[in-house]
PDB file of N, CA, C and O in Angstrom:
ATOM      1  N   UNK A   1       0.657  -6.323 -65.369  1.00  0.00           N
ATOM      2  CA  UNK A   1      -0.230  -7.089 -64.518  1.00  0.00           C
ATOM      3  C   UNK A   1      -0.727  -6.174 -63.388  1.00  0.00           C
ATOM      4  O   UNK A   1       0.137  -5.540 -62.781  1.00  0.00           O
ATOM      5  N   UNK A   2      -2.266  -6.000 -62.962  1.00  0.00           N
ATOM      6  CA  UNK A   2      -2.254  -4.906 -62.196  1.00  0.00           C
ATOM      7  C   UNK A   2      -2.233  -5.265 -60.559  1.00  0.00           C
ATOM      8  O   UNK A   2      -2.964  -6.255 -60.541  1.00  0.00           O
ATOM      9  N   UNK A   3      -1.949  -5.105 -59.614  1.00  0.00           N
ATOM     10  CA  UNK A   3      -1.901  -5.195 -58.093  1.00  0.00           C
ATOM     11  C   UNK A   3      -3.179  -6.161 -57.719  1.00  0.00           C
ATOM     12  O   UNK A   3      -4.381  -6.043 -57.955  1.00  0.00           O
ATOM     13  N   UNK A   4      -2.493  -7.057 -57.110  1.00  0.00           N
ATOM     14  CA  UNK A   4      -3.257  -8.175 -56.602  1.00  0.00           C
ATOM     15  C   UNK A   4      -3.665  -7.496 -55.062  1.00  0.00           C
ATOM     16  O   UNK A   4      -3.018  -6.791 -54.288  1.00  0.00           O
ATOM     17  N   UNK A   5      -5.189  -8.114 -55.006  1.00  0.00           N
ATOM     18  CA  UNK A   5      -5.727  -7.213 -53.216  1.00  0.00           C
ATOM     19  C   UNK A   5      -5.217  -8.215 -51.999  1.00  0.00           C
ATOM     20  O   UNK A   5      -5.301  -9.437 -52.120  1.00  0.00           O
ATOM     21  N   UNK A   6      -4.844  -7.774 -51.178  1.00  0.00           N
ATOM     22  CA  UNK A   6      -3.949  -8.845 -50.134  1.00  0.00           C
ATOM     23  C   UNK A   6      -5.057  -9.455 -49.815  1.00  0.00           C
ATOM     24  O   UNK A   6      -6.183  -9.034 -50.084  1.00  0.00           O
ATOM     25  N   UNK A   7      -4.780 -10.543 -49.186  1.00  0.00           N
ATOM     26  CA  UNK A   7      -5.798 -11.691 -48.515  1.00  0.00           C
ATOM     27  C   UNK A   7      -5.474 -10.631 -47.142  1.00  0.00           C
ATOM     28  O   UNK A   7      -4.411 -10.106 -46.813  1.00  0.00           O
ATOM     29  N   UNK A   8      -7.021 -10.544 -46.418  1.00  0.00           N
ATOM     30  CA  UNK A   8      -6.751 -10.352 -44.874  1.00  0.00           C
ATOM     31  C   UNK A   8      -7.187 -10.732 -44.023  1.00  0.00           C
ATOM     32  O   UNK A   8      -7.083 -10.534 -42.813  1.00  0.00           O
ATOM     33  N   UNK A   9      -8.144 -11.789 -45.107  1.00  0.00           N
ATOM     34  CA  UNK A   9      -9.163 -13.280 -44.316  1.00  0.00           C
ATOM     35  C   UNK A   9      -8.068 -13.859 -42.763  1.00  0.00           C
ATOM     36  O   UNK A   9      -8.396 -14.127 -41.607  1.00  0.00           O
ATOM     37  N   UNK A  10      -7.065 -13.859 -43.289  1.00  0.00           N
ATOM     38  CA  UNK A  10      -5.827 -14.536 -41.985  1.00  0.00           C
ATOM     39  C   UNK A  10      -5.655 -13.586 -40.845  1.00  0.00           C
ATOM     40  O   UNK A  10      -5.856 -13.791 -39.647  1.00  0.00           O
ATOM     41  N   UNK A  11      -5.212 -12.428 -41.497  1.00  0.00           N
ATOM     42  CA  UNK A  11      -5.187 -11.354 -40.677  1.00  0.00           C
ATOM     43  C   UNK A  11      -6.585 -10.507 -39.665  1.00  0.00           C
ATOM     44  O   UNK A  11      -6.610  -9.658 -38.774  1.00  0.00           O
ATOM     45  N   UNK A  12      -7.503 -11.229 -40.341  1.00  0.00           N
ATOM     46  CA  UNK A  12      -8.945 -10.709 -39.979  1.00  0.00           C
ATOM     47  C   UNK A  12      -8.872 -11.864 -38.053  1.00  0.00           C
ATOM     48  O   UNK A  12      -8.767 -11.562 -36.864  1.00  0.00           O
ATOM     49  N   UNK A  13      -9.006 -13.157 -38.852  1.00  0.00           N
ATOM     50  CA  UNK A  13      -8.906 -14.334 -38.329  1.00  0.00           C
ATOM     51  C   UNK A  13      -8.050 -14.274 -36.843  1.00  0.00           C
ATOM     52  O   UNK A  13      -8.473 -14.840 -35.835  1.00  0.00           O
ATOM     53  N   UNK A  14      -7.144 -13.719 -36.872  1.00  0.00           N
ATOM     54  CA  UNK A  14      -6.062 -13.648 -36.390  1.00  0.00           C
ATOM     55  C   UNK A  14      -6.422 -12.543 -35.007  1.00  0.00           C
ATOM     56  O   UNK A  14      -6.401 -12.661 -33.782  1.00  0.00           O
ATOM     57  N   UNK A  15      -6.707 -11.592 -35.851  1.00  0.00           N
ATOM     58  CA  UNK A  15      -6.950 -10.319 -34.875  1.00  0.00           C
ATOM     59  C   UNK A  15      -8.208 -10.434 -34.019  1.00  0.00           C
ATOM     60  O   UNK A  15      -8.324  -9.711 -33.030  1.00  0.00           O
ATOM     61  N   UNK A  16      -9.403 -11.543 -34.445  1.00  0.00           N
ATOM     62  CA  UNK A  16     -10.467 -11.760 -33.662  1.00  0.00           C
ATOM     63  C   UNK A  16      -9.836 -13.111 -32.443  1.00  0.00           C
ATOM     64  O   UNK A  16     -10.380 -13.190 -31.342  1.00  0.00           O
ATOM     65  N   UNK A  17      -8.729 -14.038 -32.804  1.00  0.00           N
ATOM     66  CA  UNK A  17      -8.276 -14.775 -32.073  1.00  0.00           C
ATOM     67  C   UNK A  17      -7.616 -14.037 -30.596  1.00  0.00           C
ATOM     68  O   UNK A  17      -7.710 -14.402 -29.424  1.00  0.00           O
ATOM     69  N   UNK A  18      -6.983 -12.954 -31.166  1.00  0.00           N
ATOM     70  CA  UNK A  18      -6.273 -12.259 -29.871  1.00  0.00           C
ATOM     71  C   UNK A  18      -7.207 -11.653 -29.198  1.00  0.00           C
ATOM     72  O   UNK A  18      -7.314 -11.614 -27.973  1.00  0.00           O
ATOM     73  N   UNK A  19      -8.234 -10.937 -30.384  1.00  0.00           N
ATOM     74  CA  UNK A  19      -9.640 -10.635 -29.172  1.00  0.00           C
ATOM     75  C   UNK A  19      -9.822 -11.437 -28.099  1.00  0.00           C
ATOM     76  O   UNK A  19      -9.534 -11.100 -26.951  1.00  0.00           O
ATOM     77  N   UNK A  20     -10.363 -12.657 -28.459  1.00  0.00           N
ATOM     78  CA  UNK A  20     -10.801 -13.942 -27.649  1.00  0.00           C
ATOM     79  C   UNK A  20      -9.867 -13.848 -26.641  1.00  0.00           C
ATOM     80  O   UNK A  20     -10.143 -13.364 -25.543  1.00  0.00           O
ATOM     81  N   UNK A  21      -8.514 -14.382 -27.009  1.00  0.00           N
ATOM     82  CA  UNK A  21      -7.530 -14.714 -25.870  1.00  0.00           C
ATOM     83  C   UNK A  21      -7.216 -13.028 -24.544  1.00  0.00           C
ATOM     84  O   UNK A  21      -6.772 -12.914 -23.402  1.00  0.00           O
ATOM     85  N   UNK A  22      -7.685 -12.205 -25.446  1.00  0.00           N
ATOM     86  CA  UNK A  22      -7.598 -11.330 -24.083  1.00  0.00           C
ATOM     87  C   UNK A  22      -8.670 -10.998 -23.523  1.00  0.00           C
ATOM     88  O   UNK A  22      -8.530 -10.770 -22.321  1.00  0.00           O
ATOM     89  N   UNK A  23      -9.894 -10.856 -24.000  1.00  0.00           N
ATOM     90  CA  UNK A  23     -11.337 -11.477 -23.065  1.00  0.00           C
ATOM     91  C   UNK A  23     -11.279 -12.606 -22.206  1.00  0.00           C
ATOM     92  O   UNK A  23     -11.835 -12.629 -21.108  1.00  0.00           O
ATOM     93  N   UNK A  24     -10.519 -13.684 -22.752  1.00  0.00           N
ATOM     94  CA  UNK A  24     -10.214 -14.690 -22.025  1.00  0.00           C
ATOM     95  C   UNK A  24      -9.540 -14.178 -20.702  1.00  0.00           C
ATOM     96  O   UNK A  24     -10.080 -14.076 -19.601  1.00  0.00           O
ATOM     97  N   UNK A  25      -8.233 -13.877 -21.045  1.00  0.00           N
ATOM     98  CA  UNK A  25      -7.534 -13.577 -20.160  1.00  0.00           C
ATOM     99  C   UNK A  25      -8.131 -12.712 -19.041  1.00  0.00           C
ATOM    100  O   UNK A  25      -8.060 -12.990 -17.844  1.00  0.00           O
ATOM    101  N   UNK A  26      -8.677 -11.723 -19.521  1.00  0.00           N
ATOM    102  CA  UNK A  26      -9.502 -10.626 -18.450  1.00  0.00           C
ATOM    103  C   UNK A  26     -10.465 -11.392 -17.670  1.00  0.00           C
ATOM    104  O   UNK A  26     -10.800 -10.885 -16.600  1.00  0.00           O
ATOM    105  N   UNK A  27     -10.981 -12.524 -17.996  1.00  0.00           N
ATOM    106  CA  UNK A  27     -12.385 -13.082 -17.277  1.00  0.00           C
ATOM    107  C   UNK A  27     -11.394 -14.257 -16.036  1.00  0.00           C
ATOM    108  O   UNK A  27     -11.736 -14.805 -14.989  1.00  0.00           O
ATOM    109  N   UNK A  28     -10.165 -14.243 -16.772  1.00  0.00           N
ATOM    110  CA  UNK A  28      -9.766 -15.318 -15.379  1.00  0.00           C
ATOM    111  C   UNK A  28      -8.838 -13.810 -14.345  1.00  0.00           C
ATOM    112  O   UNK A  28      -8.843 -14.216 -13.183  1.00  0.00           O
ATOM    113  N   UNK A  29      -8.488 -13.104 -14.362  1.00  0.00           N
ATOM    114  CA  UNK A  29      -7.699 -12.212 -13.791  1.00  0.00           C
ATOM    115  C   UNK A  29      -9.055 -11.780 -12.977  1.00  0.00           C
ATOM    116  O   UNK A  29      -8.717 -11.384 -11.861  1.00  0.00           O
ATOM    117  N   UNK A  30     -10.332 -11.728 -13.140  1.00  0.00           N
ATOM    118  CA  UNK A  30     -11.711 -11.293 -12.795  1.00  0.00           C
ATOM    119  C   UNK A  30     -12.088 -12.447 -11.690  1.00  0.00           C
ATOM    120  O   UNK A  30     -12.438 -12.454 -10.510  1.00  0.00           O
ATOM    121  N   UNK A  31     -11.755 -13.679 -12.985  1.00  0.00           N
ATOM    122  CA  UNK A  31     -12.385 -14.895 -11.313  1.00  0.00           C
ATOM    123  C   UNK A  31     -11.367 -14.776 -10.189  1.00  0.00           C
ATOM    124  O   UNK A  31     -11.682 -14.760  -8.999  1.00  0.00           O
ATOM    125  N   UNK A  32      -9.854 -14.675 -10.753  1.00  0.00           N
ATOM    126  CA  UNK A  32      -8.910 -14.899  -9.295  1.00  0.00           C
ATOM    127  C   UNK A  32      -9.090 -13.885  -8.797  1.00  0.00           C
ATOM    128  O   UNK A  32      -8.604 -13.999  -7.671  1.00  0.00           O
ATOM    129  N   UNK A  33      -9.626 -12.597  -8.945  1.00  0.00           N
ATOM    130  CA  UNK A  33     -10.055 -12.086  -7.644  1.00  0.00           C
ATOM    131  C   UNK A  33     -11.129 -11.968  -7.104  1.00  0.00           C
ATOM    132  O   UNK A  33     -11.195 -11.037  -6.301  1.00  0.00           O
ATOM    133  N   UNK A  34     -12.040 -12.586  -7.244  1.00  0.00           N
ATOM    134  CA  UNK A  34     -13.001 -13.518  -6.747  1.00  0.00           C
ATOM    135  C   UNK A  34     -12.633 -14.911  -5.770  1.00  0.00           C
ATOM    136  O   UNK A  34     -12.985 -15.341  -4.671  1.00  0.00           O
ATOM    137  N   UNK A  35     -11.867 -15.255  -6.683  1.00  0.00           N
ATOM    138  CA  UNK A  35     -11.640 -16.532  -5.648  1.00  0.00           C
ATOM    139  C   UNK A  35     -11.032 -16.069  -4.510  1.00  0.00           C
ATOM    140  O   UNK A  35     -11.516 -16.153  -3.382  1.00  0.00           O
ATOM    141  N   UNK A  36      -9.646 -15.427  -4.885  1.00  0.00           N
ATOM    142  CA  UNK A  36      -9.010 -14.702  -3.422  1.00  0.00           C
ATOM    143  C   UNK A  36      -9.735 -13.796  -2.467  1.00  0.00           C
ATOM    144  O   UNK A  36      -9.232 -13.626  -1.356  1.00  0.00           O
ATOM    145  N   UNK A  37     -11.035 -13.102  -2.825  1.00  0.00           N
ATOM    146  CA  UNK A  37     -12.162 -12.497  -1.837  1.00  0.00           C
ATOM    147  C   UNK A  37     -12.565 -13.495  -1.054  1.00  0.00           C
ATOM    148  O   UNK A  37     -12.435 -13.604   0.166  1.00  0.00           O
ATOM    149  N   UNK A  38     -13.343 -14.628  -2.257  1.00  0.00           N
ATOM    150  CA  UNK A  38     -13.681 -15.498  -1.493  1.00  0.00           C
ATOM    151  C   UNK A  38     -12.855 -16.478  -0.589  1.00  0.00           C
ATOM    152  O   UNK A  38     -13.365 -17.515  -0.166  1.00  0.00           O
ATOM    153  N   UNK A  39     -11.324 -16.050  -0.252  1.00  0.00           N
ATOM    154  CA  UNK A  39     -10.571 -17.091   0.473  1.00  0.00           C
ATOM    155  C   UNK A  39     -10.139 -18.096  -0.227  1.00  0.00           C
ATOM    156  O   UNK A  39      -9.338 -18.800   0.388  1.00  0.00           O
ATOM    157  N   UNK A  40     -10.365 -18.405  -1.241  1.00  0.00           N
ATOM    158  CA  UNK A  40      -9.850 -19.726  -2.348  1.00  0.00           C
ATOM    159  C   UNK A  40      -8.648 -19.446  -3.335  1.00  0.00           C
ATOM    160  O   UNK A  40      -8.578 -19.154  -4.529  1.00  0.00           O
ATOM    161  N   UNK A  41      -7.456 -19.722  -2.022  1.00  0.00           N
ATOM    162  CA  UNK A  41      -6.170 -18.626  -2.416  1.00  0.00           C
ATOM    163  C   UNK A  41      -5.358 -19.649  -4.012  1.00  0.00           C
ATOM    164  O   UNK A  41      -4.879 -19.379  -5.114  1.00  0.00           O
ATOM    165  N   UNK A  42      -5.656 -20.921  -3.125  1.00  0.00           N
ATOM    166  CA  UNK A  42      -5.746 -22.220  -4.277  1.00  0.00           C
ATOM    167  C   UNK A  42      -6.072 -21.261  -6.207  1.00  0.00           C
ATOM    168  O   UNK A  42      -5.485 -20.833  -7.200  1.00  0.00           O
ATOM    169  N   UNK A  43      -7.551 -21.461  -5.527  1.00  0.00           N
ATOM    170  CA  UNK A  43      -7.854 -21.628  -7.444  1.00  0.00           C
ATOM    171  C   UNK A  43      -7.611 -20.143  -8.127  1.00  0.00           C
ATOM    172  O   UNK A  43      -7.706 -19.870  -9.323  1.00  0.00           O
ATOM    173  N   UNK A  44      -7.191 -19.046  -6.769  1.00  0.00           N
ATOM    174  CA  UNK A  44      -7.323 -17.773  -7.555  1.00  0.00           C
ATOM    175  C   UNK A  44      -5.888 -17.811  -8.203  1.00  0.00           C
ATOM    176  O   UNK A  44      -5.698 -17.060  -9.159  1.00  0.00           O
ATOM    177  N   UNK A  45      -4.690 -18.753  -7.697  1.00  0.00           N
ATOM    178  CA  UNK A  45      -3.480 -18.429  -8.235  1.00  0.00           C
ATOM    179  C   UNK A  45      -3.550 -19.683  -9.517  1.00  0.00           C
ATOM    180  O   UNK A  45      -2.623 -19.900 -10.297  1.00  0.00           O
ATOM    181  N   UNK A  46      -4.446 -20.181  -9.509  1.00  0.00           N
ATOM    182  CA  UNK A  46      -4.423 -21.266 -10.492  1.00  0.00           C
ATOM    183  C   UNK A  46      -5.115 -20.186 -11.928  1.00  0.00           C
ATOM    184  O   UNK A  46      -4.519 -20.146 -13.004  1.00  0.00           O
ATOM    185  N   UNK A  47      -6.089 -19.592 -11.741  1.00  0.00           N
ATOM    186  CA  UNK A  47      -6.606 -18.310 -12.695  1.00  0.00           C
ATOM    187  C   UNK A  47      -5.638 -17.096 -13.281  1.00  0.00           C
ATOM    188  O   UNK A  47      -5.602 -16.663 -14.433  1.00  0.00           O
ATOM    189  N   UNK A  48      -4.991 -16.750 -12.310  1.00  0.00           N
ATOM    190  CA  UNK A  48      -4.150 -15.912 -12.703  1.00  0.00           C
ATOM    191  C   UNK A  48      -3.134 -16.230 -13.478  1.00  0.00           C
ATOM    192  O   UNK A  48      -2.817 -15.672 -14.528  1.00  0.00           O
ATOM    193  N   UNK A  49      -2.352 -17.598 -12.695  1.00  0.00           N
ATOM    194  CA  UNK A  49      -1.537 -18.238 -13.960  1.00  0.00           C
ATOM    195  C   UNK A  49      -2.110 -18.583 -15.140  1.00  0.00           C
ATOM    196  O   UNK A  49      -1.640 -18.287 -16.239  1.00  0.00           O
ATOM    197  N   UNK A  50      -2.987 -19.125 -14.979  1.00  0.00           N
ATOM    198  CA  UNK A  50      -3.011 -19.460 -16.613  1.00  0.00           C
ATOM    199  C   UNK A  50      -3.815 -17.952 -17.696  1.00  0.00           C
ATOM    200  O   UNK A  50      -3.916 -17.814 -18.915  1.00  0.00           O
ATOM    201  N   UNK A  51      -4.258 -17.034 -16.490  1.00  0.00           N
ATOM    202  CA  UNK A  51      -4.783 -15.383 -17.332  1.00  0.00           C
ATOM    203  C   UNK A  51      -3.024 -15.006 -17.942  1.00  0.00           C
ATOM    204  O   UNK A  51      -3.007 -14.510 -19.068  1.00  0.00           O
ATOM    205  N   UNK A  52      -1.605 -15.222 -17.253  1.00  0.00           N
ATOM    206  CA  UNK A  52      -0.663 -15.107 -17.643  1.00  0.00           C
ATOM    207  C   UNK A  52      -0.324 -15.757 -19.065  1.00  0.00           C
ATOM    208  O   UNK A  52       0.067 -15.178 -20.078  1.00  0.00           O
ATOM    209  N   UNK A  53      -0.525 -16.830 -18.906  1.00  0.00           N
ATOM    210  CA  UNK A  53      -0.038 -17.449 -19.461  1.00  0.00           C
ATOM    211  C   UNK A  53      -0.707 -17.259 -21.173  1.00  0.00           C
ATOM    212  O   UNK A  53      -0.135 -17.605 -22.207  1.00  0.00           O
ATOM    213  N   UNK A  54      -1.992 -16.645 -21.055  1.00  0.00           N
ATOM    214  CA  UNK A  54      -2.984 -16.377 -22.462  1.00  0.00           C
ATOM    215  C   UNK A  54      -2.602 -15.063 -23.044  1.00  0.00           C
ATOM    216  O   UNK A  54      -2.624 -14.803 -24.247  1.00  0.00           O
ATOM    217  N   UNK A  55      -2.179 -14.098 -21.898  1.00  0.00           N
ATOM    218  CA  UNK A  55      -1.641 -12.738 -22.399  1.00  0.00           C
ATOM    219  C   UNK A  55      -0.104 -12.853 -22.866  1.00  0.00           C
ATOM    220  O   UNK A  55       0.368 -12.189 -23.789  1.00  0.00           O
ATOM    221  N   UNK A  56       0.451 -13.584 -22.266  1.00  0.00           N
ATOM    222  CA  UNK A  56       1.912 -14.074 -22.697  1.00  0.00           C
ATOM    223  C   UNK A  56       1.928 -14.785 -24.117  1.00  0.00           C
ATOM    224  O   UNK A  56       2.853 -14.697 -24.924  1.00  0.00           O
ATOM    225  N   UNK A  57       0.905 -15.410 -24.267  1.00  0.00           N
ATOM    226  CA  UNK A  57       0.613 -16.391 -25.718  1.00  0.00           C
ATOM    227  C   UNK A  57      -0.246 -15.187 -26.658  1.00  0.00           C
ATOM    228  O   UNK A  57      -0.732 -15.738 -27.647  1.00  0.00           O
ATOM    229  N   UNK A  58      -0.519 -13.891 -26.618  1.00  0.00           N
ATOM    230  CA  UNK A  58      -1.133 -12.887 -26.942  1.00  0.00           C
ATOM    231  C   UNK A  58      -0.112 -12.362 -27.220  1.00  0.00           C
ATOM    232  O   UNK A  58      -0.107 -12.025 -28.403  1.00  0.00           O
ATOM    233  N   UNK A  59       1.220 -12.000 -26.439  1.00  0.00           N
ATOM    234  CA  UNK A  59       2.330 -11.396 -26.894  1.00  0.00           C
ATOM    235  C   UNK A  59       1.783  -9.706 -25.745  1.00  0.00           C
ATOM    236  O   UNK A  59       2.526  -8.725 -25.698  1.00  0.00           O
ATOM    237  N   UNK A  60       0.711  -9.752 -25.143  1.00  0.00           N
ATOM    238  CA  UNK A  60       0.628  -8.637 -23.994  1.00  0.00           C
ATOM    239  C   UNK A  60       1.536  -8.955 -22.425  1.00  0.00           C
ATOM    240  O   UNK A  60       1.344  -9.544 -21.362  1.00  0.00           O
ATOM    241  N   UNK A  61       2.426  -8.278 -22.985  1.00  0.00           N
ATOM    242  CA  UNK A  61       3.892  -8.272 -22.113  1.00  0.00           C
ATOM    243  C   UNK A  61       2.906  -7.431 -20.504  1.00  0.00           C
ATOM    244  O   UNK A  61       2.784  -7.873 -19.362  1.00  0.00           O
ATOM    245  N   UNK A  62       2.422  -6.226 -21.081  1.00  0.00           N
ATOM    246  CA  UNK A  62       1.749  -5.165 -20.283  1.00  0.00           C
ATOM    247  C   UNK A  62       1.272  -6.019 -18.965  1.00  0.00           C
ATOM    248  O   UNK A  62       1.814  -6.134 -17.866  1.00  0.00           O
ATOM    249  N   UNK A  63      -0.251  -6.713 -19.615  1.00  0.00           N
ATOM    250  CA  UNK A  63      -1.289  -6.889 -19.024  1.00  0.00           C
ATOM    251  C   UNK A  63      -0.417  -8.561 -18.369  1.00  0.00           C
ATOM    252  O   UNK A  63      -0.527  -8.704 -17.151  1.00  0.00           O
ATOM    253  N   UNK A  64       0.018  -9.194 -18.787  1.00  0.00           N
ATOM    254  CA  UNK A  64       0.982 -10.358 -17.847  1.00  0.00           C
ATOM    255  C   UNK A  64       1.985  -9.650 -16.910  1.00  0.00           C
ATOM    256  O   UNK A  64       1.994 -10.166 -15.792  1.00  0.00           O
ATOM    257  N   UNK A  65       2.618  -8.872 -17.021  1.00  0.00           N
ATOM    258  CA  UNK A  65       3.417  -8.211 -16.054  1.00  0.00           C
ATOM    259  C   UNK A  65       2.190  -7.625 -14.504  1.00  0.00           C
ATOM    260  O   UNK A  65       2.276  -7.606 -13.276  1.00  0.00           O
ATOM    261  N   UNK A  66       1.284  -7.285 -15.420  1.00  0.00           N
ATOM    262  CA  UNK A  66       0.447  -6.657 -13.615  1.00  0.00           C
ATOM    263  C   UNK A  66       0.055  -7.830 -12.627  1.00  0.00           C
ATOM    264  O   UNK A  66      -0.085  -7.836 -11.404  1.00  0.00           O
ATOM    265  N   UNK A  67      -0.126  -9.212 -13.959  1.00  0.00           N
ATOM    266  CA  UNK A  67      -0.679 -10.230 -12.647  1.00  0.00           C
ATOM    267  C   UNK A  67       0.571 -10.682 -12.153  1.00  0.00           C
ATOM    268  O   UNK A  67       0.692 -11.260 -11.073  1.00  0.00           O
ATOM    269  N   UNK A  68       1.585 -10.402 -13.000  1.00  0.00           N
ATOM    270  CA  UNK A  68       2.874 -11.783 -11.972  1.00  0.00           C
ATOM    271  C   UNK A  68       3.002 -11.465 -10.478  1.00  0.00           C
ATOM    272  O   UNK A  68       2.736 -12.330  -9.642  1.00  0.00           O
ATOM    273  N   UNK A  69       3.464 -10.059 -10.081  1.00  0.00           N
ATOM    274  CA  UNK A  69       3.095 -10.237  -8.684  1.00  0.00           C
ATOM    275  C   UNK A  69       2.023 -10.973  -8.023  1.00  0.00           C
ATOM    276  O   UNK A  69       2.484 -12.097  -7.827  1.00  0.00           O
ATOM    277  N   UNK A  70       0.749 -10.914  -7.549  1.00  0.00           N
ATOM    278  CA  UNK A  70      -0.089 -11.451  -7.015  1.00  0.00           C
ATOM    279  C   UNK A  70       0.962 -13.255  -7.304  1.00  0.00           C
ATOM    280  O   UNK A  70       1.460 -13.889  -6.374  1.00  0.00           O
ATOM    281  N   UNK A  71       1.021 -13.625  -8.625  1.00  0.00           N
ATOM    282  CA  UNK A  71       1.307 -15.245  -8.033  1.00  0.00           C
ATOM    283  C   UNK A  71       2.684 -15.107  -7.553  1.00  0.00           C
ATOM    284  O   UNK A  71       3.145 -16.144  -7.074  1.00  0.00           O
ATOM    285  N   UNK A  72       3.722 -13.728  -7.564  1.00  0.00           N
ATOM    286  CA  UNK A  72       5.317 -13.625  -7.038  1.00  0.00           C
ATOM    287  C   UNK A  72       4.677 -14.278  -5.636  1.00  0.00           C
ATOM    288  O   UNK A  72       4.928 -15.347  -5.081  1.00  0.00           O
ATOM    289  N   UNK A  73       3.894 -13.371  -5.342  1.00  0.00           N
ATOM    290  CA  UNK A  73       3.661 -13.144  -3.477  1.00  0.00           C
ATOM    291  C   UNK A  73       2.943 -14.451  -3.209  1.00  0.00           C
ATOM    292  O   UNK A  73       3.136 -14.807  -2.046  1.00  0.00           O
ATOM    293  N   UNK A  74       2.308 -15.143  -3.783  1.00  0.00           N
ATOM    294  CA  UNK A  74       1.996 -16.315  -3.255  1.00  0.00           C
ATOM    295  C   UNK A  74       2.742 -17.784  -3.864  1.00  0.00           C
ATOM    296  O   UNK A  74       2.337 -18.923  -3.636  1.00  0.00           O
ATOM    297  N   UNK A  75       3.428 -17.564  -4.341  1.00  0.00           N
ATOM    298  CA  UNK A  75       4.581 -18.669  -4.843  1.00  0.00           C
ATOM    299  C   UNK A  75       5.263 -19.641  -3.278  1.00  0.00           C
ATOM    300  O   UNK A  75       5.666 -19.124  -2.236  1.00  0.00           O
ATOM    301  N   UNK A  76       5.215 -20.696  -3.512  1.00  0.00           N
ATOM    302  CA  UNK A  76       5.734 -21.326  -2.503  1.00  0.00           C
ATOM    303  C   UNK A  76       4.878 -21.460  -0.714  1.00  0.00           C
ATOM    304  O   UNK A  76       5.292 -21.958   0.333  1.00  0.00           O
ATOM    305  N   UNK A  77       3.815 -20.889  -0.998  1.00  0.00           N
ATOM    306  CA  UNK A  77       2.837 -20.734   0.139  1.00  0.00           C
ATOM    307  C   UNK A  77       1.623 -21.948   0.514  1.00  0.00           C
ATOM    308  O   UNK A  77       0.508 -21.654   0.082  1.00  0.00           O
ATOM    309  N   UNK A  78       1.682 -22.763   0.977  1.00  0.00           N
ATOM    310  CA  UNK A  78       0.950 -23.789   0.920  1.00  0.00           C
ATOM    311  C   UNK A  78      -0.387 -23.272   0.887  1.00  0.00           C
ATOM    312  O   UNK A  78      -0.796 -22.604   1.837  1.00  0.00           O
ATOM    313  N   UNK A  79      -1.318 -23.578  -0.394  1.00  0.00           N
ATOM    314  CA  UNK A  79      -2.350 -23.221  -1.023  1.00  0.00           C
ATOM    315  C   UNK A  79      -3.075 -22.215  -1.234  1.00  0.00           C
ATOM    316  O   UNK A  79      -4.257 -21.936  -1.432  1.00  0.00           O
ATOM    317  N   UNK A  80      -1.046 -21.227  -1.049  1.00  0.00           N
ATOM    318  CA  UNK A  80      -1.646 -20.330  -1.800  1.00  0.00           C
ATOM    319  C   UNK A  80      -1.644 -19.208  -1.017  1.00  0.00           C
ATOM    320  O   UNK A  80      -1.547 -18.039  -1.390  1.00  0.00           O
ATOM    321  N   UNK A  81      -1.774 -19.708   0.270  1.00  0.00           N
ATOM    322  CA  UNK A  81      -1.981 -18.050   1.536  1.00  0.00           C
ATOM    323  C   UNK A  81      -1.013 -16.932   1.507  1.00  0.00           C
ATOM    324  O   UNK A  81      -0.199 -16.900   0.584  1.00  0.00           O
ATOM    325  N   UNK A  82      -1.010 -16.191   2.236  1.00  0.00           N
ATOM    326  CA  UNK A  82      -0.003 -15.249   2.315  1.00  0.00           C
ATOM    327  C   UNK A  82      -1.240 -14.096   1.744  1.00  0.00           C
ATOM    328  O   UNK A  82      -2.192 -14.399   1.024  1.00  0.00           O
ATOM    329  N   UNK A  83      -0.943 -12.790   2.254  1.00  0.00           N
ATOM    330  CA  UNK A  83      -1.739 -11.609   1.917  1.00  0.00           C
ATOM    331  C   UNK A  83      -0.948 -11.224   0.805  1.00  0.00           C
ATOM    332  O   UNK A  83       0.247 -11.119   1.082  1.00  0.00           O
ATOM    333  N   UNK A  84      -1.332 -10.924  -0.653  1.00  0.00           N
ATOM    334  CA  UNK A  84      -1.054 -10.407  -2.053  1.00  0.00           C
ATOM    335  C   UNK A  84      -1.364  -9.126  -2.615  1.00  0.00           C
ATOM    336  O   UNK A  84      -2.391  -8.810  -2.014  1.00  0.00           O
ATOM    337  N   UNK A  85      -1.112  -8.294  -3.333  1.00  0.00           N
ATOM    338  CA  UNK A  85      -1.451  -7.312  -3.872  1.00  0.00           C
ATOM    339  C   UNK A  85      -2.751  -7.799  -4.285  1.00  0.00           C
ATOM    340  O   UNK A  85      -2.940  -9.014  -4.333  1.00  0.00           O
ATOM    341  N   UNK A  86      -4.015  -6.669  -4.705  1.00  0.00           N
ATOM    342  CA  UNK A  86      -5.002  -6.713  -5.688  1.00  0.00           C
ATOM    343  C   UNK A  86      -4.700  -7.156  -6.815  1.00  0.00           C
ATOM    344  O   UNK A  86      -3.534  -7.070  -7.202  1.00  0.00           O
ATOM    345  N   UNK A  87      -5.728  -7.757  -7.632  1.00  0.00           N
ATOM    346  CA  UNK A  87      -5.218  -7.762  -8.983  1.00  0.00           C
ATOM    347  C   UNK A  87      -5.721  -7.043  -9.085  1.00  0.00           C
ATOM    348  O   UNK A  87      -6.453  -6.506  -8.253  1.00  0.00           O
ATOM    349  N   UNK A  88      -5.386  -6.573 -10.839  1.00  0.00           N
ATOM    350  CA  UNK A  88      -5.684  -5.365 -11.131  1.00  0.00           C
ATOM    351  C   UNK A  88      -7.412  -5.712 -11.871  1.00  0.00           C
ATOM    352  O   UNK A  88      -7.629  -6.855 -12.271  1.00  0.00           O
ATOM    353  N   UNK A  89      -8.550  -4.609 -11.986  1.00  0.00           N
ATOM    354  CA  UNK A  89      -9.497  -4.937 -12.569  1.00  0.00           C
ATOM    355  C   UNK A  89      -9.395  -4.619 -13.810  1.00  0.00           C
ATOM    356  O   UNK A  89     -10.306  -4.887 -14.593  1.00  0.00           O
TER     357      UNK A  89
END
């Protein structure tokens, strides 16, 4: 019987999904520092968490490790204040 060709329709599928989710991720790590320029210490830690949370669901240990500081340093800060590292661009 001669060698069957792998399916990589899934694997194709798959690898354009993680595309997405880390474009994703990069465009909110982009707005929260925007928002935090703009003083909106609120929605920039609300961006960053969930930019974590897409690179973490990506399995990019890397690129979630640079934002956790920024929300370390503003954890527990009423909406958010406190002066933070940059994120990274």
């Amino acid at each position: 019987m001669p060698p069957q060709p792998e399916d990589t329709g899934g694997s194709k599928e798959r690898e354009q999904h993680n595309r997405k989710l880390s474009a994703h991720a990069d465009a909110l790590v982009a707005l929260a520092e925007v928002e935090e320029l703009s003083g909106r210490e609120g929605e920039a830690m609300v961006a960053a968490d969930e930019a974590v949370r897409l690179y973490e669901l990506k399995g990019n240990v890397v690129s979630a490790n640079r934002v956790q500081p920024r929300l370390a340093a503003n954890a527990g800060t009423p909406g958010g204040g406190g002066t933070a590292p940059s994120l990274p661009a």
